[in-house]
N, C-alpha and C positions, 0 to 999 in steps of 0.2 A: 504494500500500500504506500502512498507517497506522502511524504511529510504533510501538505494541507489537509488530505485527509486524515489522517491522524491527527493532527491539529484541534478537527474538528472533532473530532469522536473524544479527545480528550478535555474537550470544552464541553462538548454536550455530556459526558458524563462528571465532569465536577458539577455543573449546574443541577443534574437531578441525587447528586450527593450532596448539593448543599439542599434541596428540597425535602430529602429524607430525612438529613439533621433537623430542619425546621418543623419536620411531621415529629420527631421527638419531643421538643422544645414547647410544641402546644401540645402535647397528649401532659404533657408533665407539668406545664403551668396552667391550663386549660381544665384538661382532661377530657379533652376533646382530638378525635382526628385528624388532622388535615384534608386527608384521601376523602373517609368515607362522612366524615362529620361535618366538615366546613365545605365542600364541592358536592357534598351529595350523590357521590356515587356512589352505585350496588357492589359489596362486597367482592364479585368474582372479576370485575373492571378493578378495583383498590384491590385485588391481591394480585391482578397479572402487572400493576406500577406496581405495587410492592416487588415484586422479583425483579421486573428493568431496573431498578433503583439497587435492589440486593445485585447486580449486575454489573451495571457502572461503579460501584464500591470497588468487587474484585477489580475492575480496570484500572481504577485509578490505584491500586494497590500495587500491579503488578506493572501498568504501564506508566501512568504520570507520576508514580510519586520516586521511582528510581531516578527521573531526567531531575528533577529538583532536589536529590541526593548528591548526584554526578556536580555540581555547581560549587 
């Protein structure tokens, strides 16, 4: 794959990494969902973001966070 596309694949999944931290951060001061309690989406829609999101985590584990090591 060519450096812009990974580029972008490593942008688009810090972005839904930082959105799964935020789905934390309201279930925990909240106590409320983001997915399924504040968007109102049906459970089996919030569990297949929940996995893209458990997704993008490994990537940015194993691909963007070694280039920001390397520095």
């Amino acid at each position: 794959m060519n450096s812009a596309g990974t580029k972008s694949i490593d942008i688009l999944a810090l972005i839904l990494v930082i959105i799964g931290a935020l789905n934390w951060g309201i279930l925990v001061v909240l106590n409320r969902e983001l997915i399924t309690g504040v968007l109102r989406l049906g459970s089996d829609v919030a569990n297949i973001i929940y996995v893209i999101i458990a997704v993008s985590g490994i990537w940015c584990l194993f691909s963007v966070l070694p280039k920001y090591l390397k520095k």
